[in-house]
C-alpha positions as CSV (number, residue, x, y, z in Angstrom):
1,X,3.9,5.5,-25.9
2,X,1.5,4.0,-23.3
3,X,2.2,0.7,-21.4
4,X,-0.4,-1.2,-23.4
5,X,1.5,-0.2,-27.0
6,X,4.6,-0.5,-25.5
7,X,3.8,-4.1,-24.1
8,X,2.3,-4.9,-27.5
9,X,5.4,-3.8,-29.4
10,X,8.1,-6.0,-27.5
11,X,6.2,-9.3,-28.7
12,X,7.4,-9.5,-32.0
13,X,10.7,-7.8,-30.9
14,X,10.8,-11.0,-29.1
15,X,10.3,-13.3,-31.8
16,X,13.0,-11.4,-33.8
17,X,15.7,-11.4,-30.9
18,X,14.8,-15.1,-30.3
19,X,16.1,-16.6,-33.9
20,X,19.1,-14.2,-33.0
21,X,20.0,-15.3,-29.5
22,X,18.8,-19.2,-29.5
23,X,22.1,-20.1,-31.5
24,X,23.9,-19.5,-28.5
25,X,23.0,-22.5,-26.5
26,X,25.4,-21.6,-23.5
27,X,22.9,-19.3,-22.4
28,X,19.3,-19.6,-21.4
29,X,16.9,-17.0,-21.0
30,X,15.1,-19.3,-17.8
31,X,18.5,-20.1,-16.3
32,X,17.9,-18.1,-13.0
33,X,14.7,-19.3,-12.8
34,X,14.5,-21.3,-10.2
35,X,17.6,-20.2,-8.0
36,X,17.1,-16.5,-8.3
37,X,13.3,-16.2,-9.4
38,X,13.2,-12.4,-8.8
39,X,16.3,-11.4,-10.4
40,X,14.5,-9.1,-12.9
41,X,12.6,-7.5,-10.4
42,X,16.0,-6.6,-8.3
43,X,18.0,-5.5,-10.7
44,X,15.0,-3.3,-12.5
45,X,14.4,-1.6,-9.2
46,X,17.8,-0.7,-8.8
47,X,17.9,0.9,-12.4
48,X,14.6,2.8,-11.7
49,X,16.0,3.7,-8.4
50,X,19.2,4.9,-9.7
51,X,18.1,6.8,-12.9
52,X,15.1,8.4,-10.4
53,X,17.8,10.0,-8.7
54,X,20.3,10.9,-11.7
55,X,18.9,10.4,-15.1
56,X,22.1,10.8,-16.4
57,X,23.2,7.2,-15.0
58,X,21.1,5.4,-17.7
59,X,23.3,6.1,-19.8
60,X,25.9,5.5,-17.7
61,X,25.4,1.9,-17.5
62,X,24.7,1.7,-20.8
63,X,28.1,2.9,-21.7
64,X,29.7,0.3,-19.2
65,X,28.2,-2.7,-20.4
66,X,29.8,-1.7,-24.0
67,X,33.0,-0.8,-22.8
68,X,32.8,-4.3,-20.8
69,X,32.2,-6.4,-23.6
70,X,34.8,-4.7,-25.9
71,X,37.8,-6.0,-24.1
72,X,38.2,-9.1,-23.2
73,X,34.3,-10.3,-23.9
74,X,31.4,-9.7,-21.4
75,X,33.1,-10.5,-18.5
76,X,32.8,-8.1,-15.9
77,X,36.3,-6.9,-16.2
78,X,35.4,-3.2,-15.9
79,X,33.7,-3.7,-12.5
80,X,37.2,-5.0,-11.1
81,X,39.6,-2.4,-9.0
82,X,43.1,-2.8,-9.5
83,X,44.5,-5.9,-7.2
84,X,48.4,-7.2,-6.6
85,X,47.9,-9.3,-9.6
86,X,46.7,-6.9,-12.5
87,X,45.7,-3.2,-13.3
88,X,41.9,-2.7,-13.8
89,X,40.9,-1.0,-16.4
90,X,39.1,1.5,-14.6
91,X,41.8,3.8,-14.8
92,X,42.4,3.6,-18.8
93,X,42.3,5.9,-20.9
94,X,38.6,5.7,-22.0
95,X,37.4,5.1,-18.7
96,X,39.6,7.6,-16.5
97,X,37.1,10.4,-14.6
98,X,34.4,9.1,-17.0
99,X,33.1,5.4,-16.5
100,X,30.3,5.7,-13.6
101,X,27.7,4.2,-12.4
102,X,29.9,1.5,-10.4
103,X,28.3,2.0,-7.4
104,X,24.9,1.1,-9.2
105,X,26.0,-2.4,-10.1
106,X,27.4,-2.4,-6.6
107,X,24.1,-1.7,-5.0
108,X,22.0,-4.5,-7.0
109,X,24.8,-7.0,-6.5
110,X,24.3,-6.8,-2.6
111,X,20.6,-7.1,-2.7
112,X,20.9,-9.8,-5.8
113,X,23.5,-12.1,-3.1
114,X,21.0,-11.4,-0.6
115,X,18.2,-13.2,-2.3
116,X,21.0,-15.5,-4.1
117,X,24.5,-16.1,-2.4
118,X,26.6,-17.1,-5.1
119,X,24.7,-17.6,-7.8
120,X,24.1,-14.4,-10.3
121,X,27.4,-13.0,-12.2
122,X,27.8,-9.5,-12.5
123,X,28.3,-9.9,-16.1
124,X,24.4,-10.6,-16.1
125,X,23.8,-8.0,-13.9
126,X,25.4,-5.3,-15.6
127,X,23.8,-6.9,-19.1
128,X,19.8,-6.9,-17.3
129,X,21.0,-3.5,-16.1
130,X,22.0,-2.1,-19.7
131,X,18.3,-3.6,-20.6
132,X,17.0,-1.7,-18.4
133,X,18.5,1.4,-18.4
134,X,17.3,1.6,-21.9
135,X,14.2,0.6,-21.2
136,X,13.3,2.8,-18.5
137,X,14.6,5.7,-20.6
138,X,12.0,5.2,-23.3
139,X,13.7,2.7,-25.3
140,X,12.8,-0.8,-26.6
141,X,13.0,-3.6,-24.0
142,X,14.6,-6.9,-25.4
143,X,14.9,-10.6,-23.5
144,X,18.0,-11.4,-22.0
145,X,19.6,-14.8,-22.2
146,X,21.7,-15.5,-18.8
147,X,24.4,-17.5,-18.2
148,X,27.1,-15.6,-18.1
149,X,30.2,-15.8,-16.1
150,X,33.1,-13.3,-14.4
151,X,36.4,-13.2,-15.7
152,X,39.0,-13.7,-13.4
153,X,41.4,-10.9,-14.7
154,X,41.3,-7.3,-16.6
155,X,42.8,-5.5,-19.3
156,X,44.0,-2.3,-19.4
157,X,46.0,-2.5,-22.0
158,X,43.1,-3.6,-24.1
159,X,41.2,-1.1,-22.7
160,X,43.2,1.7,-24.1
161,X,43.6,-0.1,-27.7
162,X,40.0,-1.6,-28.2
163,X,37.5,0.8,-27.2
164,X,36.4,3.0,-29.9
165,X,37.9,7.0,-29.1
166,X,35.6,9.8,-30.2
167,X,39.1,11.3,-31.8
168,X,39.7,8.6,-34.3
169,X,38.7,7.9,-37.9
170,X,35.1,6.1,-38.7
171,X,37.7,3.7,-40.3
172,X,39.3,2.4,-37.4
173,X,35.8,2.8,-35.1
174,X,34.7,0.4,-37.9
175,X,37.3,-1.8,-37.6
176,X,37.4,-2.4,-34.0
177,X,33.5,-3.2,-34.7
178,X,34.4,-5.7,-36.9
179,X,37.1,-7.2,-34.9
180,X,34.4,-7.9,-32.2
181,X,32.6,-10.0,-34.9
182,X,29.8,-6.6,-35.0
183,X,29.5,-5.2,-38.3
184,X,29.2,-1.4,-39.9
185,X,25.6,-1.5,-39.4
186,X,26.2,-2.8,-35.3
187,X,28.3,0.1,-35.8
188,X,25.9,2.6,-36.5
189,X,22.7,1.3,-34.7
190,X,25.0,0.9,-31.6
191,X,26.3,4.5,-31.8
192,X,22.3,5.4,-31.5
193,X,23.0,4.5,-27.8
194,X,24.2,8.2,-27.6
195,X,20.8,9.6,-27.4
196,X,21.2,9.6,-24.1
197,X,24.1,10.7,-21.5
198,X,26.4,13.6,-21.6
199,X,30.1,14.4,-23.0
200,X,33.3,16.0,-21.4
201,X,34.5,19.6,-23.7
202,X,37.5,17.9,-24.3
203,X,36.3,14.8,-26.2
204,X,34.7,17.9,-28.6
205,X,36.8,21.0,-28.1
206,X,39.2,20.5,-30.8
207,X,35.9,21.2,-33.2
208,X,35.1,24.3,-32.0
209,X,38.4,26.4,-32.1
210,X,41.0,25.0,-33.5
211,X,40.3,22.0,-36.2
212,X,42.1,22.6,-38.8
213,X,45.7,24.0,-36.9
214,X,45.2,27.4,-37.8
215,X,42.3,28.8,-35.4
216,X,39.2,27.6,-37.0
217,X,36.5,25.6,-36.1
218,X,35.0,22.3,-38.2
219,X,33.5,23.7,-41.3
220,X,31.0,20.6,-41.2
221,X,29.7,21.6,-37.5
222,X,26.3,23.5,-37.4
223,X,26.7,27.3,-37.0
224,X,23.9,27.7,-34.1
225,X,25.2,24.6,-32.6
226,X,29.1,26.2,-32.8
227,X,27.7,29.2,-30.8
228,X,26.1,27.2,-27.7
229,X,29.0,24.7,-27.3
230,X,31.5,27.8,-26.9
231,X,29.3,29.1,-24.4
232,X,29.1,25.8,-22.6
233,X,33.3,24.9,-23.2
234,X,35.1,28.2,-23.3
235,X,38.9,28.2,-24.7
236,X,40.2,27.0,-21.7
237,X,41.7,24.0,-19.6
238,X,39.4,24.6,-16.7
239,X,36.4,23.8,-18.8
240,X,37.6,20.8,-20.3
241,X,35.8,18.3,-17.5
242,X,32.3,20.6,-18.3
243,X,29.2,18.7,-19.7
244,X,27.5,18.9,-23.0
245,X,24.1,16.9,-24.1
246,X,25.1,14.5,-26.8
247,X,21.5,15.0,-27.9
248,X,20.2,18.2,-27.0
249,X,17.1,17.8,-28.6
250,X,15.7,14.6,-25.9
251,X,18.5,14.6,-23.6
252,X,16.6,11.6,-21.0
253,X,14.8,9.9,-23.9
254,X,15.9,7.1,-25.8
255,X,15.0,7.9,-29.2
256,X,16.0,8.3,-32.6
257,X,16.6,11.9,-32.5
258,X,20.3,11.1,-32.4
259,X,19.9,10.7,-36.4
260,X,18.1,13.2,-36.8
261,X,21.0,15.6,-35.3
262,X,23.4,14.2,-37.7
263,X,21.2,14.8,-40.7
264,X,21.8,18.1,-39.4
265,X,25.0,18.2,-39.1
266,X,24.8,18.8,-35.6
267,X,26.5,16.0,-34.1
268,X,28.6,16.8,-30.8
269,X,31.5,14.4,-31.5
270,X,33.4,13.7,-34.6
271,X,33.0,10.4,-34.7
272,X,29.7,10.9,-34.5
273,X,29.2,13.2,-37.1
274,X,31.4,11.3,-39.3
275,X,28.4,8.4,-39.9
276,X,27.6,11.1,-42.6
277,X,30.8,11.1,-44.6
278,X,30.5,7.4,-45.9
279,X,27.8,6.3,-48.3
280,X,26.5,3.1,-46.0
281,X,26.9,4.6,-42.7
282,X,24.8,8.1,-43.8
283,X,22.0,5.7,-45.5
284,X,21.6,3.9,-42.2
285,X,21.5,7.5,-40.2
286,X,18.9,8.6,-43.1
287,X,16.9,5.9,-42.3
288,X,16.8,5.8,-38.3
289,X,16.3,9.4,-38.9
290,X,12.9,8.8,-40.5
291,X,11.8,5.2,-39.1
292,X,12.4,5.3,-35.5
293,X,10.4,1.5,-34.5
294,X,13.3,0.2,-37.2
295,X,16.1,2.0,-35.1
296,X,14.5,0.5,-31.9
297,X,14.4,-2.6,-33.4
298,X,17.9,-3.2,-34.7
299,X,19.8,-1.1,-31.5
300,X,17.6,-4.6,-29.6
301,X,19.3,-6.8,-31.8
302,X,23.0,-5.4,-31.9
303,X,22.7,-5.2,-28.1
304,X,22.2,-8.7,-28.3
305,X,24.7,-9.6,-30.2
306,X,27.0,-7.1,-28.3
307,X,26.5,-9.2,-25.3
308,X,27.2,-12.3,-26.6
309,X,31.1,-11.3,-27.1
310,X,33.8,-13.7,-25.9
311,X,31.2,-14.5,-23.0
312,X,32.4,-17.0,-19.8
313,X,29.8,-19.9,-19.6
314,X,29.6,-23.4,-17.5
315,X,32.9,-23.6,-15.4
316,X,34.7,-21.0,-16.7
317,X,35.5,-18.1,-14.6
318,X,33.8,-17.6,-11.4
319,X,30.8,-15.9,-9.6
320,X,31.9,-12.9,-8.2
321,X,30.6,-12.4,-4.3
322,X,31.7,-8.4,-4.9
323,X,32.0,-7.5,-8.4
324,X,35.4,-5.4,-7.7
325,X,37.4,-8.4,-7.0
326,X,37.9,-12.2,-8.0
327,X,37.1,-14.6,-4.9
């Protein structure tokens, strides 16, 4: 898509994600404005700059951002290292050896409090970075109302109950949607965000030798696909840290090709493929399969409504000066 169509298509995305995000009146989309005019520009540069150098950071961020706002709210938690007065949840189970991109956030914060002492979260930052990250890897670009605030703690006991594990049923991925007040079709729209990024053999490996207890591999996983991932994550421990495309087919691009790998039965995790085993999920993957500008659309509004989760807003929390500790 050229940058004239792709400026053209984010106007009425815009009026769509405005009649979504204008009910939360906490947050503005001007409220940086006038203390930190060039926000955007800082924290876009240091996404370009970042995924220029790794493209597998876009995703990445993307992945913190959600695994931010599913405990505790959009907060900033994740950013936090353990202190004297709680454990971070950095070192949780979903996050241990495979959350990244810290340093990322890191680097934008320091040029943000250079422009701006004290004044930007880095709950916005990391939500503007998410944006961004998407954006910059082909996907739609949505407005960002600010406002947000850090927490003051973390969770990682949350952590390890909240986030959605690639090992668990689509029944209890769905209902830790819903107890975020996201719904099935968040859910699935949401999962999309996997067109991008990368997975460790272990979060798969199960699939490919022994599903079933007795040696075999998951009768529902493509054949070809069966061969390439055994190649890629051998039978043993030493190659359970190795790296596998979660979509092989536009591994950088944010697309709908995702879909289209599950209409194929050629999803990497289990949870992923397992959009296809209930009736509303599949119909949903069916259609982003076929209508990727409606995928694009609806991953814009979920994200929205992802960020808006148990947010921090006038006096509560704080402003973070260094997004791994509280003041």
């Amino acid at each position: 898509m050229n940058q004239s169509t792709s400026a053209f298509s984010t106007v009425p995305l815009f009026c769509l994600l405005f009649l979504v995000t204008f009910g939360n009146s906490q947050l503005d989309y001007r409220f940086y404005d006038s203390a930190c005019p060039n926000l955007s520009k800082i924290v876009r540069y240091g996404v370009w700059s970042a995924i220029a150098n790794e493209t597998r950071l876009a995703a990445s961020i993307l992945r913190l951002h959600f695994h931010d706002c599913f405990v505790n709210g959009c907060e900033g938690s994740i950013l936090l290292d353990d202190s004297s007065n709680f454990k971070g949840e950095k070192n949780a189970n979903p996050n241990r050896n495979s959350a990244r991109g810290f340093e990322v956030i890191d680097a934008i914060k320091e040029n943000v409090e250079k422009a701006c002492p004290s004044t930007v979260s880095c709950t916005d930052i990391l939500t503007l970075a998410a944006r961004d990250a998407v954006f910059l890897s082909g996907g739609p670009f949505w407005p960002v109302s600010l406002g947000r605030r850090d927490g003051l703690t973390a969770n990682e006991t949350a952590a390890n109950t909240d986030l959605p594990s690639p090992f668990e049923p689509l029944e209890n991925i769905t209902a830790k949607f819903i107890s975020k007040g996201l719904d099935k079709k968040d859910m699935v729209v949401l999962s999309g965000g996997h067109t991008i990024g990368f997975a460790q053999c272990f979060t798969f490996k199960r699939r490919l030798f022994n599903f079933d207890g007795a040696g075999n591999p998951d009768p529902t996983l493509d054949a070809s696909l069966l061969g390439s991932l055994r190649s890629i994550c051998p039978n043993q421990d030493d190659s359970d840290t190795n790296l596998a495309p979660l979509d092989a087919a536009t591994t950088t691009k944010f697309d709908n090709s995702y879909f289209k790998i599950l209409v194929n039965s050629s999803g990497l995790l289990q949870s992923d493929q397992a959009l296809m085993g209930d009736n509303k999920t599949a119909a949903l993957v069916f259609g982003y399969s076929k209508f990727p500008f409606l995928f694009t659309k609806d991953f814009a509004s979920s994200m929205v409504k992802m960020s808006n989760i148990g947010i921090l807003t006038g006096q509560n929390g704080e402003i973070r000066k260094n997004c791994r500790v509280i003041n």
